[in-house]
C-alpha positions in Angstrom: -60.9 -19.6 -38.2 -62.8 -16.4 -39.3 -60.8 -13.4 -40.7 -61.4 -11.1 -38.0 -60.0 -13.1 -35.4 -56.5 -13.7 -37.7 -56.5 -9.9 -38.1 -56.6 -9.8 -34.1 -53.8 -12.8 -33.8 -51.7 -11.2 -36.2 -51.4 -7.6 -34.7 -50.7 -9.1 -31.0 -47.7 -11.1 -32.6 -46.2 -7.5 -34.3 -46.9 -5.7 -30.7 -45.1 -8.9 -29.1 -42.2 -9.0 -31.5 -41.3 -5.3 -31.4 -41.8 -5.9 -27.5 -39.5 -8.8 -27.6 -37.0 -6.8 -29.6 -36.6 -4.0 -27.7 -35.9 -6.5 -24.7 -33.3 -8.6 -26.6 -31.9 -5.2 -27.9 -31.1 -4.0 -24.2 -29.9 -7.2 -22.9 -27.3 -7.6 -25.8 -26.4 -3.9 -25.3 -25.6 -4.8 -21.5 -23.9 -8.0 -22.2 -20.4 -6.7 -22.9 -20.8 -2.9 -21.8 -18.1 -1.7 -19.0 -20.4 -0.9 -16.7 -21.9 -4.2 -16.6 -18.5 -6.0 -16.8 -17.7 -3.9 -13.7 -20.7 -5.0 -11.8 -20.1 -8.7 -12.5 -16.2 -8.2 -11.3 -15.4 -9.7 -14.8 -12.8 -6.0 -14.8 -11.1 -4.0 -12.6 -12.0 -0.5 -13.8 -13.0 0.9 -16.6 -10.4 2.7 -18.9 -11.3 6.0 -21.0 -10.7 5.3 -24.7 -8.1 8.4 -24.9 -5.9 6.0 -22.0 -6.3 2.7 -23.7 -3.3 2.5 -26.0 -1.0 3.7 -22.8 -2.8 1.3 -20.4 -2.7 -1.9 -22.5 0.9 -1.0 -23.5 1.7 -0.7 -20.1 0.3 -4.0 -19.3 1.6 -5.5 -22.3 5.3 -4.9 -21.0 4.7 -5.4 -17.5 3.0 -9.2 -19.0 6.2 -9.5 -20.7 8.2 -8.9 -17.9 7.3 -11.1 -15.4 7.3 -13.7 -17.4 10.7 -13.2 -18.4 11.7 -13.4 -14.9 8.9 -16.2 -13.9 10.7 -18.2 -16.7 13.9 -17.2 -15.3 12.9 -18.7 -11.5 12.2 -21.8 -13.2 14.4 -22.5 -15.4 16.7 -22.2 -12.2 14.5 -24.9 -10.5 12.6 -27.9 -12.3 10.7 -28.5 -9.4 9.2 -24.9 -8.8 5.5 -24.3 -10.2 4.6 -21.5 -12.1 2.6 -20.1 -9.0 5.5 -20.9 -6.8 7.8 -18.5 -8.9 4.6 -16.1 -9.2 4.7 -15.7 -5.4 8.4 -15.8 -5.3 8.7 -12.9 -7.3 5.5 -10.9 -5.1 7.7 -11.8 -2.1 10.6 -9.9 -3.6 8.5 -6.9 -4.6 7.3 -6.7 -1.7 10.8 -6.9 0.0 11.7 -3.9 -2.7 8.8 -2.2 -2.1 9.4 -1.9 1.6 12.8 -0.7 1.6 12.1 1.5 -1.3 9.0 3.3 0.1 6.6 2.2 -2.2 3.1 0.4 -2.0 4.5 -3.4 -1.9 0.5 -4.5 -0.9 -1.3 -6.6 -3.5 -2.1 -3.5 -5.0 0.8 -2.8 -5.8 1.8 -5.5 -7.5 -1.5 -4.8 -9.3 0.3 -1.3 -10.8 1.7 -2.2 -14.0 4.2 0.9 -14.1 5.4 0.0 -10.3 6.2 -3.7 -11.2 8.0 -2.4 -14.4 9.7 0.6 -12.0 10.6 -2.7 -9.6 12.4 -4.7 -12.3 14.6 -2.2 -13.4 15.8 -0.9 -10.4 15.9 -4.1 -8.0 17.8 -6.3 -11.0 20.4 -7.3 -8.3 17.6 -8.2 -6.0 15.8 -10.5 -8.8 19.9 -11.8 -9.6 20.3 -12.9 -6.2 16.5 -14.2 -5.9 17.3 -16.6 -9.1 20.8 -17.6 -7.3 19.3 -18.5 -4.4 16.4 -20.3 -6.2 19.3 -22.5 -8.1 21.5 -23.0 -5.1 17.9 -24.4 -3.6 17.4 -26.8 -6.0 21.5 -28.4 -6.6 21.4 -28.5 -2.8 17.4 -30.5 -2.9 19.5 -32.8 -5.7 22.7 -33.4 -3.7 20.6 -34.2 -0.4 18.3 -36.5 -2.7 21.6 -37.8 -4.4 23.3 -38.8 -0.9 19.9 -40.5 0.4 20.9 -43.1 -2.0 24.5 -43.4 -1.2 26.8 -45.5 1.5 26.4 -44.2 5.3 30.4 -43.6 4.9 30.3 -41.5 1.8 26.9 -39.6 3.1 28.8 -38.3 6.6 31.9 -37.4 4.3 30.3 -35.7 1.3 27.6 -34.1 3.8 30.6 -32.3 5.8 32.0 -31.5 2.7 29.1 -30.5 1.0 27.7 -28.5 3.8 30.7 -27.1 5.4 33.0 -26.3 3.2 35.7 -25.6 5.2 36.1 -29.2 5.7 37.1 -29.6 2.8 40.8 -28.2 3.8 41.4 -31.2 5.6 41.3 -35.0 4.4 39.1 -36.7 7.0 40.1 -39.5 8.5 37.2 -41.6 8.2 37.1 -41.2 5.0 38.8 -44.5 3.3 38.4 -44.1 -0.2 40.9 -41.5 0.2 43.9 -42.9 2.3 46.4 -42.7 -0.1 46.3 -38.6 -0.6 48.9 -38.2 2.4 
């Protein structure tokens, strides 16, 4: 291979590698800028760097908070999924939301400061939503319990269970307890 020819071979391969380089340059730049983030969907918006410490402490709390409260839902049920109690507690915002005059939309539930705003003020709301969420499950877990029991027992402990004002009065078809008279 003459001289010239490697002179040649070698001063394409520096054109090509500085080519090359600015090409892998851009493409690195672009990988994990905002902007391109926010075309692939990867974010929702783009935060200035003067708002990050407020908006990531914001979301940071509002993180912290719901799953306080999605821990709460299911610690009150065994059976509930951690997307169950996520929509459980949506549906309550929403209910907030609603009678409060706020956005209750997906949107809303989006807003970090709203759901914080929701949590402290509806804490009676979330109280009764974790109530009802327990009285679900003991009464999933008596039904279950009685499934398994004798026809005689079921009908009493159903009317008892269930309607608890039968429980002022010993039924009589009840024999196991005849001798309470």
């Amino acid at each position: 291979i003459n001289a010239e020819y490697m002179g040649e071979l070698k001063k394409r391969q520096e054109q090509l590698f500085n080519m090359y380089k600015k090409v892998a340059t851009e493409v690195v730049e672009l990988h994990d800028k905002p902007g391109r983030m926010l075309a692939k969907g990867t974010i929702s918006g783009i935060i200035p760097w003067k708002n990050s410490r407020r908006f990531f402490y914001s979301r940071l709390v509002r993180r912290l908070l719901e799953d306080r409260l999605r821990a709460r839902l299911l610690a009150a049920d065994e059976q509930l999924t951690r997307d169950g109690a996520t929509q459980l507690l949506q549906a309550q915002f929403s209910k907030w939301g609603q009678s409060a005059g706020t956005d209750s939309s997906a949107e809303g539930w989006k807003n970090d400061l709203l759901v914080q705003r929701w949590a402290s003020e509806d804490a009676a709301g979330l109280a009764d939503l974790a109530s009802e969420v327990a009285t679900a499950a003991a009464t999933r877990t008596v039904r279950a319990l009685l499934d398994g029991a004798p026809s005689e027992a079921q009908r009493w402990t159903r009317r008892s269970f269930f309607q608890p004002s039968a429980l002022l009065s010993v039924p009589a078809d009840c024999p196991h307890l005849e001798n309470w008279a």
